[in-house]
C-alpha positions as CSV (number, residue, x, y, z in Angstrom):
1,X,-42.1,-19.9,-78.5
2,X,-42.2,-17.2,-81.3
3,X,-43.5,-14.4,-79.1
4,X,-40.2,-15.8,-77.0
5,X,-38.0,-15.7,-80.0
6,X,-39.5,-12.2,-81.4
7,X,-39.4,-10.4,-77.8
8,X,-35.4,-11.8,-77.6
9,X,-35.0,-10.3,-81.7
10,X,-36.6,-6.9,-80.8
11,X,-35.1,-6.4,-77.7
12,X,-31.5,-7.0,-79.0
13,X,-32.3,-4.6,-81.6
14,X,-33.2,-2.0,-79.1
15,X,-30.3,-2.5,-77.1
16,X,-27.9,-2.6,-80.5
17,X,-29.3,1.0,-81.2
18,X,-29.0,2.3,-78.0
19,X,-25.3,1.5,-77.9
20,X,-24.8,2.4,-81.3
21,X,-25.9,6.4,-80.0
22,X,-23.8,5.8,-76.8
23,X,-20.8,4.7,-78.9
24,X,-21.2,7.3,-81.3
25,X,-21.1,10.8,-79.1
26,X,-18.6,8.9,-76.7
27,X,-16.3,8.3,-79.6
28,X,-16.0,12.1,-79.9
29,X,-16.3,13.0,-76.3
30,X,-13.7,10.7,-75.2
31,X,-11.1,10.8,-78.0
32,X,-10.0,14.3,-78.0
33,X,-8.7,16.1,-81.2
34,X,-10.1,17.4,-84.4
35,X,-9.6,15.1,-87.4
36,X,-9.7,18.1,-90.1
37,X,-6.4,19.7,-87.6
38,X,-4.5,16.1,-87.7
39,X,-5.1,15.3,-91.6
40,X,-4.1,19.1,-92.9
41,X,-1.2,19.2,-90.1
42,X,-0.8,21.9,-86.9
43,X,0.4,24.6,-89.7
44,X,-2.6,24.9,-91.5
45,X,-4.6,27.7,-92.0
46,X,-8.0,28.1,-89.9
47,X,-9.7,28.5,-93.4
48,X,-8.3,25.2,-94.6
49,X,-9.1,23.6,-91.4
50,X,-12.8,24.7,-91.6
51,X,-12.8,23.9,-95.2
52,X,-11.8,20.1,-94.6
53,X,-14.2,20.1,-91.5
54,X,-17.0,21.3,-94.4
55,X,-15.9,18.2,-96.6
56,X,-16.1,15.6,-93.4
57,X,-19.3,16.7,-92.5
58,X,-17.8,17.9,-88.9
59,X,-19.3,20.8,-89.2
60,X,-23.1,19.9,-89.5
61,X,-24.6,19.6,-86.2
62,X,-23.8,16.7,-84.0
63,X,-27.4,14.6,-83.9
64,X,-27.3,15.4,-88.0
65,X,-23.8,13.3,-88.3
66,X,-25.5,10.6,-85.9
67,X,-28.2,10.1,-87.9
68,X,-25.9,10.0,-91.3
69,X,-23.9,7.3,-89.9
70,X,-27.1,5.2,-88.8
71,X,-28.5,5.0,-92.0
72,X,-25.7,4.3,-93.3
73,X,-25.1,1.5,-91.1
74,X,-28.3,0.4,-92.0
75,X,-27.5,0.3,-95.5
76,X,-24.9,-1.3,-95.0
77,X,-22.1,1.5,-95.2
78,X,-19.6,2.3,-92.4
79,X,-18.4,5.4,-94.4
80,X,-14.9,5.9,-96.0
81,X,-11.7,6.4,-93.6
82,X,-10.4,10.3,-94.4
83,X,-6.9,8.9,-93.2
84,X,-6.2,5.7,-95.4
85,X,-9.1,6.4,-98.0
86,X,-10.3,2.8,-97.6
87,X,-13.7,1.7,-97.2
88,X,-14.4,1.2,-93.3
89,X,-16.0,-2.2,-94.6
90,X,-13.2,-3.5,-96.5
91,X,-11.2,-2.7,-92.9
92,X,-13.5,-4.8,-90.8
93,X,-14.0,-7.4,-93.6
94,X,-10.0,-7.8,-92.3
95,X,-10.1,-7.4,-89.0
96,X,-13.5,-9.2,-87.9
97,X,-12.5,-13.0,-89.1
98,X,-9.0,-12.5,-87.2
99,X,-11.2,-11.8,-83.3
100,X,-14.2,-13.7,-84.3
101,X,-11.4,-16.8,-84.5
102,X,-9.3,-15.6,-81.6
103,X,-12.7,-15.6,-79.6
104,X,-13.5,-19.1,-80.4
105,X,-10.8,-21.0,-79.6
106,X,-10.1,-19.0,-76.6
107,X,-13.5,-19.9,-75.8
108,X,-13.0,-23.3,-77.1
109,X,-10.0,-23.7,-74.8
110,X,-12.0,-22.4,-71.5
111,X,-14.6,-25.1,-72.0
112,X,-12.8,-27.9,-72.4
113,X,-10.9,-27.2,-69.6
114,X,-13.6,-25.6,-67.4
115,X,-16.3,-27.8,-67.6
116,X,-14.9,-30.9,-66.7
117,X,-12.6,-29.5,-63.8
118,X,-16.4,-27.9,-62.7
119,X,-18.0,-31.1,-62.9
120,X,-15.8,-32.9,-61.5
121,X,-15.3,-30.5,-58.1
122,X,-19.1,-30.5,-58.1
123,X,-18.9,-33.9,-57.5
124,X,-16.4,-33.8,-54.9
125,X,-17.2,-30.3,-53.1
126,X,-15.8,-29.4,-49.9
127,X,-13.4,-32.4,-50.3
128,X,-9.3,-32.1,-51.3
129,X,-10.0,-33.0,-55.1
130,X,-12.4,-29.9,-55.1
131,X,-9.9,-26.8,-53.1
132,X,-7.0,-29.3,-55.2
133,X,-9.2,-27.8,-58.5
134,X,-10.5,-24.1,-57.7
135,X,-7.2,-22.9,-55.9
136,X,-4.7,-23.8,-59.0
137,X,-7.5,-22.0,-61.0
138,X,-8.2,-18.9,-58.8
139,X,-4.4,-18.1,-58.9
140,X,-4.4,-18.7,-62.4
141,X,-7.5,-16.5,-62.9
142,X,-5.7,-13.8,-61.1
143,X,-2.8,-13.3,-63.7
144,X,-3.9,-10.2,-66.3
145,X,-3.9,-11.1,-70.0
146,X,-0.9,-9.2,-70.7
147,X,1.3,-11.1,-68.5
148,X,-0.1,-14.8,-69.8
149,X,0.3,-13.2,-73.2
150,X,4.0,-12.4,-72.6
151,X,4.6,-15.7,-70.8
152,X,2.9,-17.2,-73.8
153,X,5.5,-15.3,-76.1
154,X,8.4,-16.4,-74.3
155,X,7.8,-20.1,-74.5
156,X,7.1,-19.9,-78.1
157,X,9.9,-17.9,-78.7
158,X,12.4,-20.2,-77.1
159,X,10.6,-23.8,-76.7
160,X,8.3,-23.5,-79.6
161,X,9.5,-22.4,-82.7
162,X,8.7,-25.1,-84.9
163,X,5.3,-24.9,-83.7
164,X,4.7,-21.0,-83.7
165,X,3.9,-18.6,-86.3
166,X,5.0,-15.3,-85.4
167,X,3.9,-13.8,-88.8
168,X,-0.1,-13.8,-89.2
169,X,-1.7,-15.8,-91.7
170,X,-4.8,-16.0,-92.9
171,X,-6.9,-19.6,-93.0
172,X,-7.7,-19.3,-96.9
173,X,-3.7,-18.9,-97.4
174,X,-2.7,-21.8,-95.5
175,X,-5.2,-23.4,-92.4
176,X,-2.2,-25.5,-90.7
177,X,-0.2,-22.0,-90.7
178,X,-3.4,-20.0,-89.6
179,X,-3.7,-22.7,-86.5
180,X,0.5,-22.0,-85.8
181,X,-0.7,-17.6,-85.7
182,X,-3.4,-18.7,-83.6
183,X,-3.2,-21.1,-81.1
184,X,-1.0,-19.1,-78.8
185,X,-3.0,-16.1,-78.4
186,X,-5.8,-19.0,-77.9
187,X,-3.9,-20.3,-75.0
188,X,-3.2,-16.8,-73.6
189,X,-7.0,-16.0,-73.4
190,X,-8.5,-19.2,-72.5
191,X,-6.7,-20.2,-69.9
192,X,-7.3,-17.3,-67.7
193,X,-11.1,-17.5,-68.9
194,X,-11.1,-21.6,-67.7
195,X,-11.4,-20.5,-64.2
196,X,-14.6,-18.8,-64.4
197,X,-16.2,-21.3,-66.5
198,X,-15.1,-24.2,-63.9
199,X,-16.6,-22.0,-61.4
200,X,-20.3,-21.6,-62.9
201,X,-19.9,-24.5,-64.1
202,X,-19.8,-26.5,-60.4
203,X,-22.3,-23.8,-59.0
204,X,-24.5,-24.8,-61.5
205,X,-24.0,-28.5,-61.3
206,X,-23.9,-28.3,-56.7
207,X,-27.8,-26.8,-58.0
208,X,-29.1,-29.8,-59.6
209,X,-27.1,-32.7,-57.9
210,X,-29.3,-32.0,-55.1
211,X,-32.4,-31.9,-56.7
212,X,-34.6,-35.4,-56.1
213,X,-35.1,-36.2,-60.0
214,X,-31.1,-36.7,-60.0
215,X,-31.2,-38.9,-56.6
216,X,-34.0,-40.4,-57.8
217,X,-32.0,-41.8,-60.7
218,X,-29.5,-42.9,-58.4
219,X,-31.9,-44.7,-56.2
220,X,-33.2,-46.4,-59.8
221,X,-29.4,-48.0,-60.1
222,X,-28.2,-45.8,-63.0
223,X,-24.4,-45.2,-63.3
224,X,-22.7,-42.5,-62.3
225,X,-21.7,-41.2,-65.2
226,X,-25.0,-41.4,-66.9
227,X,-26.8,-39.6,-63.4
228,X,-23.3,-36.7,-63.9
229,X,-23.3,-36.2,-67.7
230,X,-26.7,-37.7,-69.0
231,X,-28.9,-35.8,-66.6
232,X,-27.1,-33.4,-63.7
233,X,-24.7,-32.0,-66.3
234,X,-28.0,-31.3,-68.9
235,X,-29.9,-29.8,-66.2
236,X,-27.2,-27.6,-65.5
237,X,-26.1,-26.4,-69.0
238,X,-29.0,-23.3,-69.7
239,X,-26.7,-20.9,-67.0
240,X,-23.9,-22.7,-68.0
241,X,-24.6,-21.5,-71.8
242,X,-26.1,-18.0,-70.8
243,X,-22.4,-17.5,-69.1
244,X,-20.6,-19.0,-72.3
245,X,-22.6,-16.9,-74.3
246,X,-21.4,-13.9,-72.3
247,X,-18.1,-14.7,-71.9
248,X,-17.9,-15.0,-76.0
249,X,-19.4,-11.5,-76.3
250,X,-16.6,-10.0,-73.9
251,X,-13.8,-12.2,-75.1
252,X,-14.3,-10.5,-78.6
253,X,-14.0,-6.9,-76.8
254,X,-11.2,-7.6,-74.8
255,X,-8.7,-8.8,-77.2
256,X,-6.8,-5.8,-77.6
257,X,-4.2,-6.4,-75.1
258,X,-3.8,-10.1,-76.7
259,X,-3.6,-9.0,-80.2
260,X,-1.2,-6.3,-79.3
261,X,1.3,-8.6,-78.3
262,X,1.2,-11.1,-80.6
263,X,0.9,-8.0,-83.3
264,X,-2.8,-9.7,-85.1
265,X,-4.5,-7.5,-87.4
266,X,-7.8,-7.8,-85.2
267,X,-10.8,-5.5,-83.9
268,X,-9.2,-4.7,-80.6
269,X,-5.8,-3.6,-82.5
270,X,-7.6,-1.3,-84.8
271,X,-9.5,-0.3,-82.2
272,X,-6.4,1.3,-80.6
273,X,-4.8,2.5,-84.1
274,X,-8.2,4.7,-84.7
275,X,-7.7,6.1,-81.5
276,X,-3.9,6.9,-82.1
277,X,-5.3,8.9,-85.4
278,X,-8.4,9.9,-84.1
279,X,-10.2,8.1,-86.9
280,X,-13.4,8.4,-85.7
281,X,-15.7,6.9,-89.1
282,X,-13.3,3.9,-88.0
283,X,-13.1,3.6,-84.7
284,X,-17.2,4.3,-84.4
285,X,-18.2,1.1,-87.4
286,X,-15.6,-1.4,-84.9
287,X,-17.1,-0.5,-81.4
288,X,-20.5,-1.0,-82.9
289,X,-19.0,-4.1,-84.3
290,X,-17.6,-5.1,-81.1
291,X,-21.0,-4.1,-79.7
292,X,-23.2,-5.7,-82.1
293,X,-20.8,-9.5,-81.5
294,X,-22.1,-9.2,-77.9
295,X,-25.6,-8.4,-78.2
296,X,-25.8,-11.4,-81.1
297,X,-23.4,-13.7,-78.9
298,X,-25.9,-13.4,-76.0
299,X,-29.2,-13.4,-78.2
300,X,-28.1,-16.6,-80.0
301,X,-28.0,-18.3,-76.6
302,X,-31.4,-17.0,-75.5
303,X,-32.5,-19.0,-78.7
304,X,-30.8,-22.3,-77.6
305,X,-31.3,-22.2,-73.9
306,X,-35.1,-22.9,-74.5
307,X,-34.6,-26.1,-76.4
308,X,-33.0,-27.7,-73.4
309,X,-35.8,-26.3,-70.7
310,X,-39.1,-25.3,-72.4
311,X,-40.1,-23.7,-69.2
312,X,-37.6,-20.5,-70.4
313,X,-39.8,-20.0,-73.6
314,X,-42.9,-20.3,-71.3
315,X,-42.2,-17.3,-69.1
């Protein structure tokens, strides 16, 4: 078990400094424009642009900068932003709790609904209850995030107003008033996410309901519910997890469009607003943020899997 767990660790940490060199040189491949030439303005002299490309650094070669940042990172500093002035930690000290919190209950949404529509057309594949389940949800799955956002918006604008939040708040300020910010954007996400936990959800569980320890236990006189939740639905959670786990890691990536709309101060906003200014100390500490979420999202179910099937940690 702690070869398992120290194999998971080190290869996270592999793939965490791989990304962070990928995010790093696409970050200035893919955003075009020269910081130095947007802070000191289009008018500015070539000397004063090359001067303020000195004081960045931008002028040091490229792998030198890289390697800068990373120990940095290491230590713990994302660098200062030339555009606001702030400290890129006190920006993502903002920004993180605000996705980290959208992800969860978006998440938390999915799974409540997903898992027990999955189960439950498991149980009744190939029957009317079962297309009755996965066509609602494949139509629903095919709507983008934007458009479930705006639908979102509407109602709350016009049905929900005593219920809704417009204005961000944080959960230290007021927690009932965070939940009114938040459960919208929460509903937005999660219910387009439902459909593809329902779906893993019943492949998993069509696996093991055919497997004989499960008829076994029927044969033996034990109730349904206890042979669906008690055992089947058991059996079935390590994919069921490694997919939640997955899904978590995206969700926290993909909130942009989400956060736009319903204007939260999150990682996928900022993300955006670094882009706009071509803030690249910024925009490089939140991808490796977003980055780092997933890797950690994914290893901390590698770590739980095996204490629901010991044969994972054996392999």
């Amino acid at each position: 078990m702690t070869k398992y767990i120290l194999t998971r660790i080190g290869a996270s940490i592999g793939v965490l400094i791989v990304l962070s060199l990928l995010i790093f040189f696409a970050g200035r491949g893919l955003v075009q424009g020269n910081p130095a030439t947007i802070i000191a303005g289009s008018k500015a002299s070539p000397e004063t642009i090359a001067a303020l490309e000195h004081q960045l650094g931008l002028d040091r070669p490229i792998i030198v900068q890289y390697l800068d940042w990373l120990f940095g990172v290491v230590r713990g500093d994302f660098g200062t932003s030339p555009f606001s002035g702030l400290k890129t930690t006190e920006v993502l000290q903002q920004q993180i709790p605000v996705s980290f919190e959208l992800a969860v209950l978006s998440l938390l949404v999915a799974v409540v609904l997903g898992v027990p529509l999955g189960v439950i057309a498991a149980k009744r594949a190939g029957s009317g209850v079962d297309v009755g389940i996965r066509v609602p949800m494949i139509l629903i799955f095919a709507f983008p995030g934007f458009i479930t956002g705006t639908i979102a918006m509407l109602l709350a604008s016009s049905l929900l107003t005593n219920l809704y939040s417009p204005t961000y708040i944080r959960f230290e300020d007021s927690p009932i008033g965070n939940l009114q910010t938040m459960i919208l954007p929460a509903i937005a996400v999660g219910i387009p996410t439902a459909p593809l936990v329902m779906q893993m959800t019943r492949a998993a569980m069509l696996e093991v309901l055919g497997q004989p320890f499960v008829l076994s236990a029927r044969v033996n006189g034990l109730s349904n519910a206890r042979v669906t939740y008690g055992y089947a639905l058991r059996a079935a959670l390590p994919p069921i997890l490694t997919f939640v786990g997955f899904t978590f890691g995206t969700l926290i990536g993909g909130l942009l469009i989400v956060e736009q709309i319903f204007s939260l101060p999150g990682l996928g906003r900022g993300i955006l607003q670094s882009i706009g200014t071509r803030d690249f100390v910024q925009l490089n500490a939140q991808a490796l943020v977003l980055a780092g979420s997933f890797i950690a999202a994914n290893l901390a179910v590698d770590l739980i899997v095996p204490a629901l099937d010991r044969r994972i940690a054996r392999k």
